[in-house]
N, C-alpha and C positions, 0 to 999 in steps of 0.2 A: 228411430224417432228423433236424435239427436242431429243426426245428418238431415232429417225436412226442415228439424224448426233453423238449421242453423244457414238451408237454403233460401227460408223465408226470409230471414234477419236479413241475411246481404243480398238479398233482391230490393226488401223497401230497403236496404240503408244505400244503396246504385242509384233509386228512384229519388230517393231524397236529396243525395248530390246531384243528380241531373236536372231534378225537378225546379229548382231557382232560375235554372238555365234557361227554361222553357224548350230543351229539346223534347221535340214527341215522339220521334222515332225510336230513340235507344230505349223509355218507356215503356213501347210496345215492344221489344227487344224481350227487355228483362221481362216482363209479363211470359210471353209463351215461351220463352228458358224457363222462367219459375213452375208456370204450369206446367209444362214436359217432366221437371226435374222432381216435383212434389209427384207426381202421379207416376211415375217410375219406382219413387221410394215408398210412399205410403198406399196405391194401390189407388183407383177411382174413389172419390168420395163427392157424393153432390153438391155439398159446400164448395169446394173447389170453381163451380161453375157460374156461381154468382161473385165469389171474390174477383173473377179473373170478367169480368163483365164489368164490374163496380172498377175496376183497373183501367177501363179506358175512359174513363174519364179525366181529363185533366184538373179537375180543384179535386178530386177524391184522391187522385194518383199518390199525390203524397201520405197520405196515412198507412201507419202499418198493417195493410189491411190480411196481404200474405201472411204475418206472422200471426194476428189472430186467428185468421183461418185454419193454420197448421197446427194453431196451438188447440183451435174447437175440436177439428178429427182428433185429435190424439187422446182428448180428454172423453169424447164421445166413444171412442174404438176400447177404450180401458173401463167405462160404465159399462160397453154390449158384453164385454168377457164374462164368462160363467167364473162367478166366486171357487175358489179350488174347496171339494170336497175335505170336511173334518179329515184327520186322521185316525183311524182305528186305533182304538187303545189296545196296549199289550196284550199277549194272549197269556194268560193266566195258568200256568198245568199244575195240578194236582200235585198236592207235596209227596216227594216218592223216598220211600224204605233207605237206609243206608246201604248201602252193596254189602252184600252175601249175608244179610242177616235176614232173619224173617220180621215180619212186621211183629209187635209185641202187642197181644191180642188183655186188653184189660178188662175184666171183669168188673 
């Protein structure tokens, strides 16, 4: 997870240096790098498919829009996780005789 979001981060922060430039090519560069690279490491996610749409826009290009994105799966994939089951409490045995004696039978 550490390795997407850190793919996200230096995708918008390439786009933000380029983005003054007004180059559009490297842009769309970084875009489907980013997207090959996130969906490699965190698996398909449908968010991914608007972020990387919302990307080709040039006045949107600039926002970090990948780092949101990677940061929504991550937060959304750790909500779907099933909570881990309680742990069983100790099992409890029966208090037992001291060896070799017999239990002492009280009246």
């Amino acid at each position: 997870m550490a390795l997407a979001l850190g793919v996200a981060v230096l995708a918008d922060g390439l786009q933000l240096a380029f983005g003054p430039l007004g180059w559009v090519l490297p842009d769309q560069i970084i875009d489907v790098l980013a997207m090959i690279a996130t969906m490699a490491i965190l698996g398909f996610h449908i968010l991914l498919l608007p972020t990387f749409m919302v990307e080709l826009f040039p006045v949107l290009a600039d926002l970090p829009t990948w780092t949101a994105c990677v940061a929504a799966v991550i937060a959304l994939r750790k909500r779907a996780q099933p909570a881990a089951p309680p742990a069983a409490p100790p099992a409890v045995s029966p208090p037992q005789p001291p060896s070799g004696k017999p239990p002492a039978i009280e009246i």
